[in-house]
Every structure is written in C-alpha cells, then in structure tokens.
N, C-alpha and C positions, 0 to 999 in steps of 0.2 A: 779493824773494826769487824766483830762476827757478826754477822746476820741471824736475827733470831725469827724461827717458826714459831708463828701463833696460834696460826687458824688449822690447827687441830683438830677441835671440831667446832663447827659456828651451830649457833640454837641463836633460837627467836624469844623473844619475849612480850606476851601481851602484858601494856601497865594500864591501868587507867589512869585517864587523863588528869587526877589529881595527882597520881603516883610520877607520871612522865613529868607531868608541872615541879615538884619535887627535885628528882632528879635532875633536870634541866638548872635548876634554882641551885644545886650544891655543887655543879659541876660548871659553873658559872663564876660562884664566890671561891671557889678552893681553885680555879683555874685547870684541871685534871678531866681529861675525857672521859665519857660516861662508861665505856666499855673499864678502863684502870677502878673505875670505882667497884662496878660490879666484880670484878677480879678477885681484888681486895676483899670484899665481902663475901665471896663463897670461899675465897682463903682463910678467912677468919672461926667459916662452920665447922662444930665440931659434929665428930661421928663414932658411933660406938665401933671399936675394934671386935673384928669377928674371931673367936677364937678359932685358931685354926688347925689345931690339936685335934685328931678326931681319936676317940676312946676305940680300942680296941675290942 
C-alpha cells in the first residue's frame, strides 16, 4: 500500500453558518468527508490557460 501526501498546503476556510449547515447536510447524506468534497469541487474549476508563448 503507498502512502499518499496530502497536506501540501492546508488553507482555512471561513463558511457561514448556513454554508457550514449545508455542507455538514451533503457530507452526511453522501457519507464522504467534507475536505473529498471540497477537493472535488476546486477539481472540478475551470481556468483559463495562460499563454505562454511570449512574442518576440
């Protein structure tokens, strides 16, 4: 079994308390920790690609 590194970097998150209520509630019914959900969801963001050609 490999051991996998996570905490890369750890960040905080302020939710409000309807947001935290929320998340508490879908990581409850889906049975998945809050941190895999968040994961998932900034896995999900897209970003524009920077071009990285620079013109001579």
């Amino acid at each position: 079994m490999t051991n996998k590194k996570w905490a890369v970097k750890r960040i905080t998150v302020n939710l409000a308390a309807q947001e935290a209520e929320k998340l508490e509630k879908y990581c409850q019914q889906t049975g998945r920790p809050a941190t895999d959900v968040i994961r998932e969801l900034i896995r999900g963001l897209s970003i524009l690609e920077e071009n990285k050609d620079v013109a001579s």
